[in-house]
KEDO-722736 format. One record per residue: x, y, z of N, C-alpha, C, O, CB in turn; residue in three letters. Coordinates in steps of 0.05 Angstrom, whole numbers, plus 5000, padded with zeros to 4 digits. Each point is the difference from the previous one (the first is absolute). Glycine has a CB too. Layout:
residues N
XYZXYZXYZXYZXYZALA ...
END
This chain:
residues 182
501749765000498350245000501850255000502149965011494249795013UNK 503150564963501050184994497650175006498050034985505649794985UNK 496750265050499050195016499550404980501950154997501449435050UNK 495550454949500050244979500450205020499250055023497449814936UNK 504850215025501050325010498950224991500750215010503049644995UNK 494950154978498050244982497349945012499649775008502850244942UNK 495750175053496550014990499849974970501150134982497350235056UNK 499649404961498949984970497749855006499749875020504650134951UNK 493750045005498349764993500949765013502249914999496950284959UNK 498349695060500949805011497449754996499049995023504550345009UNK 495649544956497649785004500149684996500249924977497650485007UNK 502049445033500849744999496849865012498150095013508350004996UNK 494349644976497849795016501249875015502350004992495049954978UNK 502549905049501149755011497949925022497750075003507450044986UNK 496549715026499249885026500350245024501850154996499949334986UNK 497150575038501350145019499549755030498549805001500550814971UNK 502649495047499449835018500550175026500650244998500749334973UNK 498550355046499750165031502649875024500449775008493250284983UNK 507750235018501249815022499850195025501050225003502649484966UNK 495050175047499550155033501949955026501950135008493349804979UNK 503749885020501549995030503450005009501150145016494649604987UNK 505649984973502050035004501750224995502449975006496549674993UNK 500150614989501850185000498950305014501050224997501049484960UNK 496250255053498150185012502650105014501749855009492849934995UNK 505550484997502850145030502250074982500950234998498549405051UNK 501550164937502250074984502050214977498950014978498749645038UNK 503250404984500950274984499649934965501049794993503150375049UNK 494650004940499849984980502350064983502250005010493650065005UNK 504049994958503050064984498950374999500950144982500749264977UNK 497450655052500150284999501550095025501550195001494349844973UNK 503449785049501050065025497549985018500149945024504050364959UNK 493749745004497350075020498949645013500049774993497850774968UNK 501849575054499249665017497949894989498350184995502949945050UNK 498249714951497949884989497849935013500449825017502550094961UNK 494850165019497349995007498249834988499250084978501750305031UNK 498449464997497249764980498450105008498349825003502649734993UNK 498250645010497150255001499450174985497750064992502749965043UNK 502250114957499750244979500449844977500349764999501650665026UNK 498149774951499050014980502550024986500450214989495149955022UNK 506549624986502549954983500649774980498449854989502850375048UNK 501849804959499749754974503650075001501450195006492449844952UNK 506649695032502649904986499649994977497749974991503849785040UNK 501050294950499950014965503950024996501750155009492050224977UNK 506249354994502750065006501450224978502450044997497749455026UNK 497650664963501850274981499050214995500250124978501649634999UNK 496750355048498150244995501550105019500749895021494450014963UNK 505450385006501050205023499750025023497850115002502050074973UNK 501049795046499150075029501550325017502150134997497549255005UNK 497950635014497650005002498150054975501250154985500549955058UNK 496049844948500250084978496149935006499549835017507050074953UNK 491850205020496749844997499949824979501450034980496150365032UNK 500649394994498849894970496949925005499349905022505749874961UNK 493450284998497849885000499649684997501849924985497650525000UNK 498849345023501249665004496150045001498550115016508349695023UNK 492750074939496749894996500749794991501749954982495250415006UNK 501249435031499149715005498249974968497950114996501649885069UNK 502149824914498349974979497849885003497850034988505449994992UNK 497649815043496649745000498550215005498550014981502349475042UNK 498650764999497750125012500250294992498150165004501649515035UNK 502550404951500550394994499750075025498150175004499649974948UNK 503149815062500850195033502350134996501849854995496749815040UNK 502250654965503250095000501050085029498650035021500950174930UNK 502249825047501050065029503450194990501949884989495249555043UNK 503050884975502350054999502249935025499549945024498150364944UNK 504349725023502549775019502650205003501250104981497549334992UNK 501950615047502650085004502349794988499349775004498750505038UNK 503949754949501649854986503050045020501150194989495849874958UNK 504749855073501550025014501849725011501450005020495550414983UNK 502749394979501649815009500249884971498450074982500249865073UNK 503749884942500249854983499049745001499749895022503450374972UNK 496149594976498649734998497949974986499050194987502449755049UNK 497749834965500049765010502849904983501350114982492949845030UNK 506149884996503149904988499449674996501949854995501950555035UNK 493149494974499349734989498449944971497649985004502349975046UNK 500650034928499749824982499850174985502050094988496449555027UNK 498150504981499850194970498250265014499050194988500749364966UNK 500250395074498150215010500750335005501350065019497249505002UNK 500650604963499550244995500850205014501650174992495649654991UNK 501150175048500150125021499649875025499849764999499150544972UNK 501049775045500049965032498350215018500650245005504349564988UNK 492750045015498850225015499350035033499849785010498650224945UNK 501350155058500150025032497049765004498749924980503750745033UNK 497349285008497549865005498150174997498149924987503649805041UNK 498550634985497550174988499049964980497649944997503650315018UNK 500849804965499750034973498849694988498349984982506050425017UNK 496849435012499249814986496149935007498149924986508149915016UNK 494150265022495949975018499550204974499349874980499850145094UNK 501350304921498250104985500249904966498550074981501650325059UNK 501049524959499549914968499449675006499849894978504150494993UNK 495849485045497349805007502449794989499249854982494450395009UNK 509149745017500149725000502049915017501749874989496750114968UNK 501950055067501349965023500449725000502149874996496150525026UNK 499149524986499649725007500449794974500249765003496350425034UNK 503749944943501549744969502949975008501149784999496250424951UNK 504350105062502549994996501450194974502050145002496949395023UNK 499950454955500350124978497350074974497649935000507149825017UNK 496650404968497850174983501450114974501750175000495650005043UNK 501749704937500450254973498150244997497650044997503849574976UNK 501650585029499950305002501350114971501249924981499450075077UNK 498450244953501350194977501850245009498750185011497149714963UNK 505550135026502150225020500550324974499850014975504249445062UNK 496650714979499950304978501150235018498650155013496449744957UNK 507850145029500450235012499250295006499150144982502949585006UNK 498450385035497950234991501950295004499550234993495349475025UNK 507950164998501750224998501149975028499049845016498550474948UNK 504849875041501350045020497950025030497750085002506250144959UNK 498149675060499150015023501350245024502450025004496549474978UNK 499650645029502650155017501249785028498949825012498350754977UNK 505549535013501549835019498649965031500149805014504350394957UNK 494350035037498550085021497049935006498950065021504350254971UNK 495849574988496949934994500049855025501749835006497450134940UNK 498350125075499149965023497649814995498849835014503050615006UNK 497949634958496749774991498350214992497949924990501849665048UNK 500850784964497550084999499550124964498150144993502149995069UNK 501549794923501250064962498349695004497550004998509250344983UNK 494549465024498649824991496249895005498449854990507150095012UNK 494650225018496649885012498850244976498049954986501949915087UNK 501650404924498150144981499849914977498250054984502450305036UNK 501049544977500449814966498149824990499049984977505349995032UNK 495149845018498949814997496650155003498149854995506649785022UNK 494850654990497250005014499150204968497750034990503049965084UNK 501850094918500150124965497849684982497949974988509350375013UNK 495149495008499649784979497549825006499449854981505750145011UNK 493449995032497549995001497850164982498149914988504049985054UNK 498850384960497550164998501050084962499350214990499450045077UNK 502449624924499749914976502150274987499650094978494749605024UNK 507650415014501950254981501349814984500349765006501050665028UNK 499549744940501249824973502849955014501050185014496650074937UNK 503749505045502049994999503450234995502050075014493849564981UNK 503150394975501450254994500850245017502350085005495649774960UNK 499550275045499750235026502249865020501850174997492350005000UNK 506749675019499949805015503150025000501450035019493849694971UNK 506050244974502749964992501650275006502250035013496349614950UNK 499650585023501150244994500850115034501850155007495049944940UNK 501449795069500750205034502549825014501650055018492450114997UNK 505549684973502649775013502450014993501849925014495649804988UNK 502750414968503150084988500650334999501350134984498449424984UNK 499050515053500750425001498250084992500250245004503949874985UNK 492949824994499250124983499050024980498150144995503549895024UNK 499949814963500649854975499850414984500750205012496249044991UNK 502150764969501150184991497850305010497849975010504949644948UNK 498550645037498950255007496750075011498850115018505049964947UNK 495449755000496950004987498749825026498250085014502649924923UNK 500949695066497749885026500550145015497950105006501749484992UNK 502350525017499750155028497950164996497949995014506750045001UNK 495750114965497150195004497849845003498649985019502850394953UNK 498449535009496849724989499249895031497749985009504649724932UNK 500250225074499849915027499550285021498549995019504949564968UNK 497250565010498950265023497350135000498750075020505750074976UNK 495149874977496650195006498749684984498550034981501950745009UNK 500348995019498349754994497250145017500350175017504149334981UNK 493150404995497250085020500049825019501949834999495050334968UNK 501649835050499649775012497449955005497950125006506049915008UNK 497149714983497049844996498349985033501050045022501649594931UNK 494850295043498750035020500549875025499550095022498049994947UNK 503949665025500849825022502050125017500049975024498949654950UNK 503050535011502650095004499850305021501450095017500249654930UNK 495750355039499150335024499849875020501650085017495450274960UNK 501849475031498849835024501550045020499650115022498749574955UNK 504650125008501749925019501950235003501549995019497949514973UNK 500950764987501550285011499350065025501850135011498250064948UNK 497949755055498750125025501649905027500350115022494949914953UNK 505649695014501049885034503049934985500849974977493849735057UNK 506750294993503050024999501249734985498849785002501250535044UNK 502549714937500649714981501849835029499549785009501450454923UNK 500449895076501849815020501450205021499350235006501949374954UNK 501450225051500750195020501850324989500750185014499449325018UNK 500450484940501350174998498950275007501650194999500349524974UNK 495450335035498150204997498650065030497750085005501549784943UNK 502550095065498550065031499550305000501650184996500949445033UNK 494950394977498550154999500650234986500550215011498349585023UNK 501350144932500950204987496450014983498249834999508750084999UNK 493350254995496850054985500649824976502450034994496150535018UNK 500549264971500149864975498950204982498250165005501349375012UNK 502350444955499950164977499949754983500549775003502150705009UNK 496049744963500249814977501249874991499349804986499450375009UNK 503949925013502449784988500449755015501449834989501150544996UNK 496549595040500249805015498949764991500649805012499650505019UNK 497849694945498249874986501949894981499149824985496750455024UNK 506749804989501649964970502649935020500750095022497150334929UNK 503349355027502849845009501450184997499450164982500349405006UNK 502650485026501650235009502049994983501850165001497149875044UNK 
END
């Protein structure tokens, strides 16, 4: 394996599989300890830290993944996912799943979980991918930043402007932008 040193186009099929306990505590190849709660993944040539999108072909469940360790390093399998990750895309209990994996861009070194919970609460409520790519790599070009700043927001999205997204916001008033992945 050859580990890429660039961002590029990234989309593969394979197997993915899950590993929890025995390494639960342990230091990742980023350095960050490893958690089978949060929302991560091994890949042995995607940038780290780095996001990827990972939808379950049998059921189309996606789940974005922090990318911070290397692997799987058994047979032909794709990726490696935390036990979280593996409960929300519904196949924990097989052991394994054909997935579809898709980078979505750089990760920051510092990510606390709260870049990724907004990612994932983006990729619920159906934001395009693309939108998704462009905030994850700076921006992407001039035109989306703008396209992304005066985006409207949709009705579901006023709702939740009203109450606070997480702890970064103690008792700060919520703004519009709080509705939009940072």
């Amino acid at each position: 394996f050859t580990p890429a040193t660039r961002l590029g186009p990234y989309k593969a099929r394979g197997i993915a599989s899950w590993y929890g306990r025995r390494y639960h505590g342990q230091k990742t190849a980023t350095g960050d300890t490893y958690d089978m709660y949060a929302m991560s993944a091994a890949h042995p040539t995607l940038p780290i830290p780095s996001y990827a999108r990972v939808t379950n072909t049998s059921n189309g469940k996606s789940v974005i993944v922090r990318v911070n360790d290397r692997g799987p390093f058994v047979g032909t399998r794709v990726i490696d996912m935390s036990r979280r990750a593996a409960e929300v895309l519904d196949f924990k209990n097989k052991g394994k799943a054909q997935v579809r994996v898709q980078l979505i861009g750089p990760a920051p070194l510092n990510d606390k979980g709260a870049h990724l919970a907004a990612m994932n609460r983006e990729l619920q409520r159906g934001t395009p991918l693309k939108r998704m790519i462009a905030r994850a790599d700076g921006g992407g070009t001039r035109a989306a930043r703008e396209r992304a700043a005066v985006a409207p927001l949709r009705r579901d999205d006023q709702a939740d402007a009203n109450r606070p997204r997480d702890r970064e916001h103690r008792g700060a008033r919520p703004s519009r932008d709080d509705a939009r992945v940072p």
